[in-house]
DRENTORLUM-802943 format. One line per 2 residues: number of its first residue (from 1); their letters; for each residue x, y, z of N, C-alpha, C, O. Coordinates in steps of 0.05 Angstrom, whole numbers, plus 5000, padded with zeros to 4 digits. Each point is the difference from the previous one (the first is absolute). Layout:
% DRENTORLUM-802943
NUM	a	X Y Z X Y Z X Y Z X Y Z ~ ...
//
This chain:
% DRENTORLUM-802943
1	xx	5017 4976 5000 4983 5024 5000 5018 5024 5000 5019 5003 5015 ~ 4972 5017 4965 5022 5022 5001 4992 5020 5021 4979 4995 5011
3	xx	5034 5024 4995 4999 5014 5018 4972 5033 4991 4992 5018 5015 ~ 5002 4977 4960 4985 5012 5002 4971 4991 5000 4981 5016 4998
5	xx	5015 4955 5005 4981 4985 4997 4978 4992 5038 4980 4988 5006 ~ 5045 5031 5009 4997 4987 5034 4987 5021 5006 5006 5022 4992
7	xx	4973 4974 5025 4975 5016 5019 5017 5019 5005 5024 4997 4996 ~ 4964 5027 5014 5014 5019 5015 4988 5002 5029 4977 4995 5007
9	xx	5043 5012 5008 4994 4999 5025 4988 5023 5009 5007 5022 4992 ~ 4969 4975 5029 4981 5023 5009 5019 5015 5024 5011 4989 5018
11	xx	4988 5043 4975 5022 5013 5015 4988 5007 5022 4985 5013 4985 ~ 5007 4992 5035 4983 5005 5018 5000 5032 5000 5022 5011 5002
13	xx	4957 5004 4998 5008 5033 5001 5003 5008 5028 4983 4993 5015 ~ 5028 5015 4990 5008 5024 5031 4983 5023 5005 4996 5019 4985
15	xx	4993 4976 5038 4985 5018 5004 5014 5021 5008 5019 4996 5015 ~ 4972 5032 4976 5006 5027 5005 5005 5006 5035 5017 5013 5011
17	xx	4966 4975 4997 5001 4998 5033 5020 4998 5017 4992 4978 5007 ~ 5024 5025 5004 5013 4979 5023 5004 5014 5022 4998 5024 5005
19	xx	5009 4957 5008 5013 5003 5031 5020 5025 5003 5001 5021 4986 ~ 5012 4972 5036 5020 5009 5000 5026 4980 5000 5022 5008 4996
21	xx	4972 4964 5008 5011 4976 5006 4989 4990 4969 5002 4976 4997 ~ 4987 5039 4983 5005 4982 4975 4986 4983 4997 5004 4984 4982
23	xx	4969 5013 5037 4979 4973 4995 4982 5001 4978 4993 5023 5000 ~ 4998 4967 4986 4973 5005 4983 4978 5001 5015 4992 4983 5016
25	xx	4996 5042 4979 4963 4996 5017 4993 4974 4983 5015 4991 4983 ~ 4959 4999 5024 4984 4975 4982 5017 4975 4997 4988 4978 5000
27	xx	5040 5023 4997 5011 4981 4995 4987 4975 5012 4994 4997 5024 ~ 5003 4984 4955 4996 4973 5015 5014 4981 5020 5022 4990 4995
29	xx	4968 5006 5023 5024 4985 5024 5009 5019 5015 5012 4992 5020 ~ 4985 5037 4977 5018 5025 5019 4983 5002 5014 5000 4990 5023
31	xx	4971 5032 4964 4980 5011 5016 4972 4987 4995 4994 4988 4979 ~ 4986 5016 5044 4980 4981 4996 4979 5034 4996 5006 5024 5005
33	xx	4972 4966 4984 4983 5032 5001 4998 4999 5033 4989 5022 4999 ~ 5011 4973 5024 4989 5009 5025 5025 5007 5009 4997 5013 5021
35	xx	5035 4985 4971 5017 5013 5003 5001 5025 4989 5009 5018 5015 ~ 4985 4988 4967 4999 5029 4984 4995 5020 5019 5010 5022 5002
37	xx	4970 4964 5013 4985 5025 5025 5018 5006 5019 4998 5019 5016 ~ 5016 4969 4983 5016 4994 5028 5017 5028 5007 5015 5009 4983
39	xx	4981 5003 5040 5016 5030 4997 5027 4987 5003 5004 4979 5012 ~ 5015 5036 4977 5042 5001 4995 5003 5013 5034 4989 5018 5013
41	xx	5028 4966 4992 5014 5022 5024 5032 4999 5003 5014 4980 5001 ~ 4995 5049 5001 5017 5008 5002 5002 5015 5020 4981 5011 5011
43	xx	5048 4992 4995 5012 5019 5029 4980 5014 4991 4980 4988 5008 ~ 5015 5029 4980 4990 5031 5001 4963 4993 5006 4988 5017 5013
45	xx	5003 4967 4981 4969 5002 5008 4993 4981 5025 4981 5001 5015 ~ 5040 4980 4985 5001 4993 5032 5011 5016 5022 4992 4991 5021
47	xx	5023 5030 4982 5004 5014 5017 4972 5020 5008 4993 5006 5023 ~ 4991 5002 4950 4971 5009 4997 4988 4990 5017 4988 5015 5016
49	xx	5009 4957 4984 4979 4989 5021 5007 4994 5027 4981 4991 5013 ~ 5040 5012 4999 5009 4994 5031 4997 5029 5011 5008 5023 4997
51	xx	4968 4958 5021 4985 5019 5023 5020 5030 5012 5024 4999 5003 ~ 4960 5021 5001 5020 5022 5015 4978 5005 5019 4979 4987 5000
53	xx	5027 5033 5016 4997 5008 5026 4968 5020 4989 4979 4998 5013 ~ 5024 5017 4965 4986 5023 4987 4966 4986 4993 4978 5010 4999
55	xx	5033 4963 4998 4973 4987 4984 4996 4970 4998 5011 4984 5015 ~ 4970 5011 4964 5008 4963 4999 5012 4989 4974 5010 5019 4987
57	xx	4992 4961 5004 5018 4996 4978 4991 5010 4973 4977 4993 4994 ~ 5036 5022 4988 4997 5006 4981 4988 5031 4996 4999 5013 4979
59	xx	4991 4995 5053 4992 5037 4995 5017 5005 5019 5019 4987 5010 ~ 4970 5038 4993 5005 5023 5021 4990 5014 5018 5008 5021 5009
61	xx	4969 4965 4996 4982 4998 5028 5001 4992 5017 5013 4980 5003 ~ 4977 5028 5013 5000 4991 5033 4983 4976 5013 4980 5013 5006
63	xx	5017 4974 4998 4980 4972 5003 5018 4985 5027 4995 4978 5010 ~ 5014 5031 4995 5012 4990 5032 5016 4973 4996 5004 4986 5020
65	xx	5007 5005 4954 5010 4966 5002 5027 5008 5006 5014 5016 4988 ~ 4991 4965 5036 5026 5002 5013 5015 4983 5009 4993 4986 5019
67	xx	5036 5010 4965 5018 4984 4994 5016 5011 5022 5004 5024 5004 ~ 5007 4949 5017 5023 5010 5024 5022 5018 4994 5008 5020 5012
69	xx	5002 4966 4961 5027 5012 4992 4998 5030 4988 5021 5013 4999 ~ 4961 4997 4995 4995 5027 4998 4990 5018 5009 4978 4992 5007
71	xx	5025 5039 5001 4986 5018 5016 4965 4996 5006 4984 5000 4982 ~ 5012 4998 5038 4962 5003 5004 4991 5020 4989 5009 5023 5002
73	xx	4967 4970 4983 4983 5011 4984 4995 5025 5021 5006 4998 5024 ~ 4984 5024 4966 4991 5026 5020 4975 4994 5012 4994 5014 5019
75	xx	4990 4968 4974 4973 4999 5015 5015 4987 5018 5010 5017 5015 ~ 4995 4962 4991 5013 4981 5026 5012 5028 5021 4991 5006 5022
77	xx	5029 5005 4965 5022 5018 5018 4977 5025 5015 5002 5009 5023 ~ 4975 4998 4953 4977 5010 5025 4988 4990 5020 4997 5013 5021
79	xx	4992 4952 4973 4985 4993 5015 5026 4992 5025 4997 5002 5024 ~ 5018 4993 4967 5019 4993 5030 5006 5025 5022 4997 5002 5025
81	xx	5012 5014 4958 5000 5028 5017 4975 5013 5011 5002 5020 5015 ~ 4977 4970 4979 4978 5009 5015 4987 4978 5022 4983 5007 5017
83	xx	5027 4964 4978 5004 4982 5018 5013 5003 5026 4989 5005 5022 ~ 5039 4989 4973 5019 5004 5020 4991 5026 5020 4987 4992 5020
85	xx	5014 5021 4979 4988 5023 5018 4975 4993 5018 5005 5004 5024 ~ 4966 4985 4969 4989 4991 5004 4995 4981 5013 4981 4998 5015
87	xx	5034 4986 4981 5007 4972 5018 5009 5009 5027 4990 4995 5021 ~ 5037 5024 4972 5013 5007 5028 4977 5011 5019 5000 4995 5024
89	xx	4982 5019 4962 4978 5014 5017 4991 4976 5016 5003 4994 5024 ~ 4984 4993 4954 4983 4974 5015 5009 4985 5028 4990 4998 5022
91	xx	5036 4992 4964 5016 4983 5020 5002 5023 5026 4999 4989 5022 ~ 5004 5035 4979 4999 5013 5029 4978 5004 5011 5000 5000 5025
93	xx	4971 5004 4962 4982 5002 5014 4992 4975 5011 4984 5000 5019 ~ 5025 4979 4972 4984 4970 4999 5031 4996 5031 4990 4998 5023
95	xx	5029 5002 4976 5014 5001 5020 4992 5009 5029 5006 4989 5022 ~ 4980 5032 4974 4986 5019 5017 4976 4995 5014 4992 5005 5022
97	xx	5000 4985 4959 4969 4988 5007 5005 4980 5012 4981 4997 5016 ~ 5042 4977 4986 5002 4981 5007 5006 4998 5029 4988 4985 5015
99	xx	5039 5039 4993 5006 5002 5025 4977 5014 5013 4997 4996 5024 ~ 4991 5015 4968 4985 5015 5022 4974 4979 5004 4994 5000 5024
101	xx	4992 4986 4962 4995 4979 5003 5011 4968 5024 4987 4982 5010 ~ 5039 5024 4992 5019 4981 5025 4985 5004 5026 4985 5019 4998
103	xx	5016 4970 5021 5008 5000 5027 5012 5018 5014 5020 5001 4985 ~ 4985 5012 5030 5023 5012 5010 5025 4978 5017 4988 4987 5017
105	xx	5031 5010 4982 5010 4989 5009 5009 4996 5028 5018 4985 5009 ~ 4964 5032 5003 5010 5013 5030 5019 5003 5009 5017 4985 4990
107	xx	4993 5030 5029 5033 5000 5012 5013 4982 5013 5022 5003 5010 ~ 4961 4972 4992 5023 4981 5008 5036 4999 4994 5012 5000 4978
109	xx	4997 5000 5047 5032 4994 4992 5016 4975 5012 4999 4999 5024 ~ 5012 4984 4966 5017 4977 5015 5034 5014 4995 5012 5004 4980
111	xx	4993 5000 5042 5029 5004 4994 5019 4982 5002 5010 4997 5022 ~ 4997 4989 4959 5010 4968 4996 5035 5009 5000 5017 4983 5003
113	xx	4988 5039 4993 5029 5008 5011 5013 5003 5026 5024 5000 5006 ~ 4953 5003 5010 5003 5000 5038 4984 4987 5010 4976 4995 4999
115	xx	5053 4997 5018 4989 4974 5026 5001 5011 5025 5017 5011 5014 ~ 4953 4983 4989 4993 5017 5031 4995 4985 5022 4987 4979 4996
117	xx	5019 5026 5027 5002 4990 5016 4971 5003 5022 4990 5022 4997 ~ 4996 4959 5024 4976 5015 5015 5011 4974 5022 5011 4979 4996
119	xx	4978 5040 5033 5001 4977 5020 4978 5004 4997 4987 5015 4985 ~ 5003 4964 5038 4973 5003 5013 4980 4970 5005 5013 4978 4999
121	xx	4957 5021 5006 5000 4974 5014 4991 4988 4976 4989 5018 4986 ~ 5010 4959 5000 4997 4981 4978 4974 4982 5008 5001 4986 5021
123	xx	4976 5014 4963 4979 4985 5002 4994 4990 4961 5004 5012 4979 ~ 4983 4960 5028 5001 4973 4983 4974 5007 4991 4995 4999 4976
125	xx	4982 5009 5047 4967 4989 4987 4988 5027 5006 5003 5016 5018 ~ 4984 4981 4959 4989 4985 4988 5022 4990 4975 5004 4978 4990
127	xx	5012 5054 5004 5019 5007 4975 5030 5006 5018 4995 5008 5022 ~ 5027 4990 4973 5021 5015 5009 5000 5025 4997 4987 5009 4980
129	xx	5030 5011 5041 5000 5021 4999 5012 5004 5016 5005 4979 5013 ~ 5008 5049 5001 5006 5007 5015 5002 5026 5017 5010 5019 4988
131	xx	4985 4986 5031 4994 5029 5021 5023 5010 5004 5020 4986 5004 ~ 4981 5042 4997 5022 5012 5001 5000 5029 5015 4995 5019 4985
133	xx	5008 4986 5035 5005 5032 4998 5011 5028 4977 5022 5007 4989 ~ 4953 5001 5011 5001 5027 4974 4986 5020 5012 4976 4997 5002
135	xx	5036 5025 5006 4998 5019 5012 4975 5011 4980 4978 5008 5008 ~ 5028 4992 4971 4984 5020 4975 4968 4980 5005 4979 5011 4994
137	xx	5021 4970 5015 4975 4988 4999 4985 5018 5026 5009 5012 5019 ~ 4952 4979 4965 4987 5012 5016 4999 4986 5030 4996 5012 5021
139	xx	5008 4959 4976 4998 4982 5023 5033 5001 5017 5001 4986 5020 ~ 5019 5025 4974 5022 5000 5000 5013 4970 4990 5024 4994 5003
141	xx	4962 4994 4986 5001 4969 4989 4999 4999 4974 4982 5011 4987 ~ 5037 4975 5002 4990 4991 4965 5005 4973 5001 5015 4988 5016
143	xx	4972 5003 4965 4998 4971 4996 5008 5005 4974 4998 5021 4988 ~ 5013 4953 5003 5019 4996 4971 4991 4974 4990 5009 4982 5016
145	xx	4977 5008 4965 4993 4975 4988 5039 4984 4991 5020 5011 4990 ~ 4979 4973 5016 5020 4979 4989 4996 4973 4968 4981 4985 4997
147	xx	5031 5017 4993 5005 4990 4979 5029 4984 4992 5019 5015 4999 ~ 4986 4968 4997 5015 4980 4979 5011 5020 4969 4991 5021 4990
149	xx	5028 4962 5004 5005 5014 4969 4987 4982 4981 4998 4975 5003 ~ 4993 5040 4978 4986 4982 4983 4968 5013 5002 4994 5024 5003
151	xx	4988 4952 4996 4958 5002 5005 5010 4986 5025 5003 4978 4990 ~ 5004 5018 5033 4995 4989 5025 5002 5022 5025 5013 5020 5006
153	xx	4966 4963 5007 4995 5017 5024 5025 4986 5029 5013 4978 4999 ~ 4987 5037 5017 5022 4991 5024 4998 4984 5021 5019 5000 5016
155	xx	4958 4984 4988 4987 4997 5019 5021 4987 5009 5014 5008 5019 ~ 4991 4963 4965 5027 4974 5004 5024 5014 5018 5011 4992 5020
157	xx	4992 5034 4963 5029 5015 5011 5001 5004 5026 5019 4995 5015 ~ 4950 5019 4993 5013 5011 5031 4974 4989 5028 4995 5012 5021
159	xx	4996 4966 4968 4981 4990 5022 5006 4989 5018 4987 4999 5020 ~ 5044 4985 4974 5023 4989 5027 4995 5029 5017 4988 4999 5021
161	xx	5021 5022 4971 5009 5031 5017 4972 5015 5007 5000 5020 5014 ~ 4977 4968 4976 4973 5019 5007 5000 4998 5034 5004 4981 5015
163	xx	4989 5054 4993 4998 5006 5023 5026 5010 5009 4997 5013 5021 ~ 5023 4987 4974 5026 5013 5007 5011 5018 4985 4989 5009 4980
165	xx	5037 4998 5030 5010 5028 4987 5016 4996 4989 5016 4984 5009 ~ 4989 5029 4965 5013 4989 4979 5012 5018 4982 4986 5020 4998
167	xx	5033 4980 4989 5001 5013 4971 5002 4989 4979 5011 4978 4998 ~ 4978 5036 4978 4996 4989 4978 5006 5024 4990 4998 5024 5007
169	xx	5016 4958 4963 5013 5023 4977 4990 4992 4971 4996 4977 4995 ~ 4999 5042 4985 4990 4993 4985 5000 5032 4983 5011 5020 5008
171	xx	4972 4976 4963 4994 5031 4987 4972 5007 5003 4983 4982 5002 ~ 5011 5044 4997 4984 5010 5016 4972 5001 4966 5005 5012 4979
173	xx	4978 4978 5025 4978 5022 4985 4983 5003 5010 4990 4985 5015 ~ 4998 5046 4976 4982 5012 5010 4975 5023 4981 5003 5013 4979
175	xx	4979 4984 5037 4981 5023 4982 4971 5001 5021 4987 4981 5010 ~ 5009 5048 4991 4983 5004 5018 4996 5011 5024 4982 5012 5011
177	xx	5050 4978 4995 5009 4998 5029 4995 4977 5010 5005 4997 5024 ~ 4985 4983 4960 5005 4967 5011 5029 4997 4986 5011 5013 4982
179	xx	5001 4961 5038 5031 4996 4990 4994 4968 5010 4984 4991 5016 ~ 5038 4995 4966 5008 4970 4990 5032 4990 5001 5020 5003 4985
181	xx	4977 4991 5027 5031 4983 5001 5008 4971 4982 4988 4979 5005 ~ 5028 5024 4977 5007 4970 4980 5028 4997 5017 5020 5014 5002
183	xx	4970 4964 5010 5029 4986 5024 5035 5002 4979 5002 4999 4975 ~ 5011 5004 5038 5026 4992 4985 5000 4962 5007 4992 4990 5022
185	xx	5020 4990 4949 4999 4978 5007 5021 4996 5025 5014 5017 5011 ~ 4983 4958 4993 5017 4987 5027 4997 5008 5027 4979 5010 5006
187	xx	5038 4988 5009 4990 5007 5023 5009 5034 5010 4991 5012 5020 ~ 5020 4993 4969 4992 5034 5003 4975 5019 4993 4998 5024 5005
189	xx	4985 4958 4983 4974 5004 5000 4984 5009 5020 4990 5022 5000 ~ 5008 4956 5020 4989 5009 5031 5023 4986 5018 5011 4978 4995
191	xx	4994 5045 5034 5020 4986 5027 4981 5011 5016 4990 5022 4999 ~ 5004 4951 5022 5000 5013 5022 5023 5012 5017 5023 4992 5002
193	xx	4958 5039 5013 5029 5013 5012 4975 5002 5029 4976 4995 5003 ~ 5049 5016 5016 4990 5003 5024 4980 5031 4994 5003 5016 4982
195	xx	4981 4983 5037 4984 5029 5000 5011 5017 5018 5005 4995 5023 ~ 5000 5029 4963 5011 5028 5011 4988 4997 5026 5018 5003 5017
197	xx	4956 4993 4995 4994 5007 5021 4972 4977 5006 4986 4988 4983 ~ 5012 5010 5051 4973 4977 5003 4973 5017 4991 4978 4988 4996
199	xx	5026 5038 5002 4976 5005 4991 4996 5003 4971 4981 5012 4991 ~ 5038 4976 4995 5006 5008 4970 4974 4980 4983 4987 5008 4981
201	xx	5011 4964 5031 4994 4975 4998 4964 5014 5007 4984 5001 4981 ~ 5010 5006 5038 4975 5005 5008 4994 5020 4984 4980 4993 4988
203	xx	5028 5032 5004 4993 5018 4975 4995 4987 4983 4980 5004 4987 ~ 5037 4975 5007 4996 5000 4966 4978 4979 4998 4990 4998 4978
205	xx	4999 4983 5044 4983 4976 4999 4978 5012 4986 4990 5022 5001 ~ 5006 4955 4984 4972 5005 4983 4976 5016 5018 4993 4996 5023
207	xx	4999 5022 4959 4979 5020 5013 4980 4973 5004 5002 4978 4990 ~ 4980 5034 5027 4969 4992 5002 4979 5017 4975 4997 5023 4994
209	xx	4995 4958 4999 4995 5004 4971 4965 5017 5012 4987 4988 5017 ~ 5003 5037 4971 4982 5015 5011 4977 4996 4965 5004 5002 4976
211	xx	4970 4992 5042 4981 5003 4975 4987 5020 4983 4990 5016 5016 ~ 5006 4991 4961 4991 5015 4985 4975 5000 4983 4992 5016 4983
213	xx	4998 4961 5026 4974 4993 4994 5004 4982 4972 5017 4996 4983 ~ 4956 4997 5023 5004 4981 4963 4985 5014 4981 4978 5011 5001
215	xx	5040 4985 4980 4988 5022 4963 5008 4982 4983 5012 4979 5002 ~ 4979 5036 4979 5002 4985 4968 5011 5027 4990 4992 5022 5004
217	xx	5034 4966 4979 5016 5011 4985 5008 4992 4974 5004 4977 4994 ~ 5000 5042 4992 5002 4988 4966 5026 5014 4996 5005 5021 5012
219	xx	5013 4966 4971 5033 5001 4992 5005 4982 4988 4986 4988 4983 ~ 5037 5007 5025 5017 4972 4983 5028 4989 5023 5014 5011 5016
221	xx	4982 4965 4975 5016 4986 5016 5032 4995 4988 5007 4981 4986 ~ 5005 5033 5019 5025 5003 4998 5030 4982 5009 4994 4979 5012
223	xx	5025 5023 4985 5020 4988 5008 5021 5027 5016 4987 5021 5001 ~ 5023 4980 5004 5018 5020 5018 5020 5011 4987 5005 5023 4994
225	xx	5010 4953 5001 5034 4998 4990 4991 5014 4971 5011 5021 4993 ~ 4976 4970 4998 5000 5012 4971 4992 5033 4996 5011 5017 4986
227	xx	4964 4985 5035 4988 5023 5002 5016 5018 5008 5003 5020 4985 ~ 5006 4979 5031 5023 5014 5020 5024 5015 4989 5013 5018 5010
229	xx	4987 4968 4966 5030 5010 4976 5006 4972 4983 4998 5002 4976 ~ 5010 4974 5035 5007 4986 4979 4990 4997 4974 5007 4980 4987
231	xx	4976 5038 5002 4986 4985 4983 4980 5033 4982 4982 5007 5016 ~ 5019 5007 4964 4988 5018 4991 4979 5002 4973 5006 5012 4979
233	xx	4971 4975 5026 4988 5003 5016 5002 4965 5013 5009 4979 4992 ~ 4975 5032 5033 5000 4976 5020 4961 4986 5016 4990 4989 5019
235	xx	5004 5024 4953 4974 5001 5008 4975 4988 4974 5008 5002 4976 ~ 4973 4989 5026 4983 5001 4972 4996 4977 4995 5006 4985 5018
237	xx	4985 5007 4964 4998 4976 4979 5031 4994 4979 5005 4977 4994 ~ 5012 5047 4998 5024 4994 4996 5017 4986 5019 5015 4982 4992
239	xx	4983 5025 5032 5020 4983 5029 4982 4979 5011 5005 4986 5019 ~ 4979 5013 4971 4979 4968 5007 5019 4975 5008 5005 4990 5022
241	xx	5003 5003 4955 5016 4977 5004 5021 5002 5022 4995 4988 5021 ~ 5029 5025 4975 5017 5013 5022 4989 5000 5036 5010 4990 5020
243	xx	4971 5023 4976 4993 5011 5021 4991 4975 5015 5010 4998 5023 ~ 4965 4974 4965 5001 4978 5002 5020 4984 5012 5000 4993 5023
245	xx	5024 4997 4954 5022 4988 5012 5016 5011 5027 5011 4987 5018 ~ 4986 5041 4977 5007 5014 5027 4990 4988 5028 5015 4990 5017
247	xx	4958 5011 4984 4982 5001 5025 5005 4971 5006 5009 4991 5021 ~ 4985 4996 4958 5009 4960 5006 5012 4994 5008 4999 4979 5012
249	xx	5027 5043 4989 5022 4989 5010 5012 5012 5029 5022 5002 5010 ~ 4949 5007 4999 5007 5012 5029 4990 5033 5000 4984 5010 5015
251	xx	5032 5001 4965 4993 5035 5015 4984 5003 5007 4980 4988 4992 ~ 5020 5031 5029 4964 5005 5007 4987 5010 4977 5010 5013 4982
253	xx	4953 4976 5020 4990 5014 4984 4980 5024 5014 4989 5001 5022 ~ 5011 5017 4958 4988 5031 5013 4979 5013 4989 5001 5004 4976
255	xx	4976 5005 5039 4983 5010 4987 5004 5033 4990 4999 5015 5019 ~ 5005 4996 4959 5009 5031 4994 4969 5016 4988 4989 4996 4978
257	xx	5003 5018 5039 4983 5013 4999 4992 5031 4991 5007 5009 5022 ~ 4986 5011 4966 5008 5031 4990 4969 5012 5009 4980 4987 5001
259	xx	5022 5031 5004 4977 5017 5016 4994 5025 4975 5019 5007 4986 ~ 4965 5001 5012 4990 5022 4983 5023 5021 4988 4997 5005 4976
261	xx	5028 5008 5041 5009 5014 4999 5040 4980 4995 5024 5005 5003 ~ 4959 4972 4989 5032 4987 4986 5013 4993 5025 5020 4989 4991
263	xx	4982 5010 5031 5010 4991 5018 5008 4969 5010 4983 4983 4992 ~ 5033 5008 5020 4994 4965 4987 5009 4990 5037 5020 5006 5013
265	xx	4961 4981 4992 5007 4981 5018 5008 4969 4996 4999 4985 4980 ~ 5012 5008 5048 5010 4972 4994 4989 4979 5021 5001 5006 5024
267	xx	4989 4971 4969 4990 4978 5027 5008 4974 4990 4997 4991 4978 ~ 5015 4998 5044 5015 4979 4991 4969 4980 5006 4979 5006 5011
269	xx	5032 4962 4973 4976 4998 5007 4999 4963 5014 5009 4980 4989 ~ 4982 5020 5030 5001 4979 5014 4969 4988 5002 4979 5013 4998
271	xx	5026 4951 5009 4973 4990 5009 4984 5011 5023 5004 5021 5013 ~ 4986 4968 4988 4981 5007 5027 5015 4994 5023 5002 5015 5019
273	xx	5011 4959 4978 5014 4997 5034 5027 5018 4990 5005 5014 5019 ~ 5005 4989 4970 5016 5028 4990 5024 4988 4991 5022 5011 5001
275	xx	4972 4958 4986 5020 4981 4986 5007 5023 4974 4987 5020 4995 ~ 5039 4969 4990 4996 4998 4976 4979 5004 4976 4981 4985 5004
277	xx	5017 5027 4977 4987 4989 4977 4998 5003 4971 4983 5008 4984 ~ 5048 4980 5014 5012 5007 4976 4995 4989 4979 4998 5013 4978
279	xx	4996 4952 5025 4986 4980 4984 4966 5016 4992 4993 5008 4978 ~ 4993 4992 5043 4972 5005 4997 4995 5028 4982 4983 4996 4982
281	xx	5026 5024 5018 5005 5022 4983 5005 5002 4970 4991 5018 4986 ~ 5025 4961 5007 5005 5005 4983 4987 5001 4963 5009 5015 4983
283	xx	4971 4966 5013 4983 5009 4987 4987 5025 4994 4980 5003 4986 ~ 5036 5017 5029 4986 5033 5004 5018 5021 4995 4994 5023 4996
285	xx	5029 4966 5004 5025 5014 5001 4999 5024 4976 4987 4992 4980 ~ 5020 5029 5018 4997 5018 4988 4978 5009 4977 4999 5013 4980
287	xx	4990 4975 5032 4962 5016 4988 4984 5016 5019 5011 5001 5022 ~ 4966 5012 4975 4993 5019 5014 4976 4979 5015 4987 4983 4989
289	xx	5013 5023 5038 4980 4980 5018 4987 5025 5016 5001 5025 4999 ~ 4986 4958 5015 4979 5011 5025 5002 4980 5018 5001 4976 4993
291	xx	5001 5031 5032 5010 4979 5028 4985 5012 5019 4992 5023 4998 ~ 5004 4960 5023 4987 5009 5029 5017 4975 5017 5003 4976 4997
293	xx	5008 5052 5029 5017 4988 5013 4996 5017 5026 4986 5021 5001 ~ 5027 4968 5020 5007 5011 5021 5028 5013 5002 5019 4986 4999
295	xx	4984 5047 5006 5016 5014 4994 5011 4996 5029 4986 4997 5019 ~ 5050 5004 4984 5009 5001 5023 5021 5020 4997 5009 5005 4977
297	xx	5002 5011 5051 5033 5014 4981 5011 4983 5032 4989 4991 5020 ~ 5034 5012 4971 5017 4983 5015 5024 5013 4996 5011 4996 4979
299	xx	5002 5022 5044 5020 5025 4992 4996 5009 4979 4977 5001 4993 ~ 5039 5005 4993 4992 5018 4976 5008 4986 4970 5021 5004 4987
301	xx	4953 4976 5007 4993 4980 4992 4971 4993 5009 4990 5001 5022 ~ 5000 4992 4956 4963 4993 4999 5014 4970 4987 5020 4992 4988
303	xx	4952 4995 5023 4999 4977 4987 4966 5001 4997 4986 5015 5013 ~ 5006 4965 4969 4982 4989 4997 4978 4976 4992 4994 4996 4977
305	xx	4994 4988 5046 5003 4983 5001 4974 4987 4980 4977 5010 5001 ~ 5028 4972 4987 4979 4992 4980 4992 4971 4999 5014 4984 5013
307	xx	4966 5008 4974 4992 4978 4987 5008 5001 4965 4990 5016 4984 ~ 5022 4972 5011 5006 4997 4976 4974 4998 4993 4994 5022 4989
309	xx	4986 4961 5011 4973 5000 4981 4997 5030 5000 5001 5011 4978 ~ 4995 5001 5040 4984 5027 4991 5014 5022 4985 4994 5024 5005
311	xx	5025 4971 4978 5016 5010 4976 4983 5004 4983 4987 4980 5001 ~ 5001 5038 4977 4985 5004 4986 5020 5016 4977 5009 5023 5002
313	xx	4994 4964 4979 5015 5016 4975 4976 5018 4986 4977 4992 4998 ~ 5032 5032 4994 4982 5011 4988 5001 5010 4977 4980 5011 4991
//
């Protein structure tokens, strides 16, 4: 076959079109028609679309979309600045409202830095405690409740020594002008010592306890040690529990009473034969009751003597 007798070969035409990379649009096998649509991207119209601070992608408006890595949108930087201020307000009045809402904590103080020293005559019952000469008293007598370290009461400590003269050392708390002694451990706690004088022993013997008739009184039954200072507050439905394990474990328990003009009395509070009644109490322990008892003072110290049934929570 001669060479002028052979097909000619179909040249394919080039389209006018191209890339920039030289592709054919339409080409078969390159582009499909749903590629055609397809937008090109380059540095220059992708930098177009990443978000700025001014707007959202692709304008220059403000619409609040906010990317960490870039400045906050201006609506945010208003609403925060009109926040923050605001809050601070809140949080002080709401601060304010809260404390004045509290308790007062009363002036109880334990001064757990000084160890003080008291003679005087030492009695077991009902509670430990001890008589002392104090000039500043109205009876020229004060009596001092005794206590253990820890929720325990003293009774164990000094009922060998009840009825004699003694000293005992320990830290002092106080509020009211009632005062509490927390023993120092061991035996520097309580010594017996000889009495300054034979009539030292007959002063200080337990008063004869004088009657005040029987009433009904409403308060709360308290614990001492806590009330007294250890403990701020030492009183309520918050010191419930506390105040509980306290009394169980000996301290006396006390009736605390307030009169019209905020004033607060104290009655310790004993059975009828004028036992103990630390167990029987305690289901009452720092809630507000109503009681009827036989009021006694006994130097300068009331007690009052009760039936546990006639406890009335209110």
């Amino acid at each position: 076959m001669s060479q002028s007798n052979m097909p000619e070969k179909a040249v394919p035409k080039r389209d006018p079109e191209r890339d920039q990379g030289g592709s054919v649009k339409g080409a078969v096998g390159c582009c499909s028609e749903g590629e055609k649509s397809r937008p090109r991207f380059s540095a220059s119209n992708m930098a177009s679309q990443t978000p700025s601070a001014s707007g959202p992608i692709g304008t220059n408006g403000n619409n609040g979309f906010y990317v960490g890595y870039l400045p906050a949108p201006a609506t945010y930087v208003r609403f925060v600045r009109r926040l923050v201020p605001a809050m601070a307000v809140l949080a002080v009045v709401v601060s304010a409202g809260v404390a004045m809402m509290q308790r007062d904590p009363g002036t109880g103080a334990w001064e757990t830095e000084r160890i003080r020293a008291f003679e005087g005559v030492v009695d077991a019952a009902p509670y430990a405690m001890i008589r002392t000469v104090d000039a500043n008293a109205e009876s020229g007598m004060r009596t001092i409740l005794l206590v253990r370290e820890g929720k325990f009461g003293a009774v164990d400590k000094v009922e060998d020594v009840a009825g004699r003269f003694a000293r005992v050392r320990g830290t002092v708390l106080q509020r009211d002008g009632r005062m509490l002694l927390e023993l120092v451990s061991g035996d520097e706690g309580v010594q017996t010592i000889d009495a300054p004088t034979p009539e030292s022993l007959t002063r200080l013997a337990r008063p004869r306890a004088r009657s005040l008739g029987r009433v009904t009184l409403r308060g709360e039954i308290i614990d001492p040690k806590c009330f007294f200072g250890a403990m701020k507050p030492g009183e309520g439905k918050l010191h419930k529990e506390c105040a509980t394990l306290c009394i169980a474990g000996g301290i006396p328990p006390m009736l605390r009473t307030s009169d019209a003009a905020g004033g607060a009395t104290y009655h310790l509070l004993v059975g009828a034969g004028g036992e103990a009644v630390n167990d029987a109490v305690l289901p009452f322990v720092a809630d507000p009751i109503e009681i009827t008892g036989d009021l006694e003072r006994c130097g300068d110290i009331t007690l009052l003597r009760i039936d546990p049934h006639d406890i009335r929570r209110l």
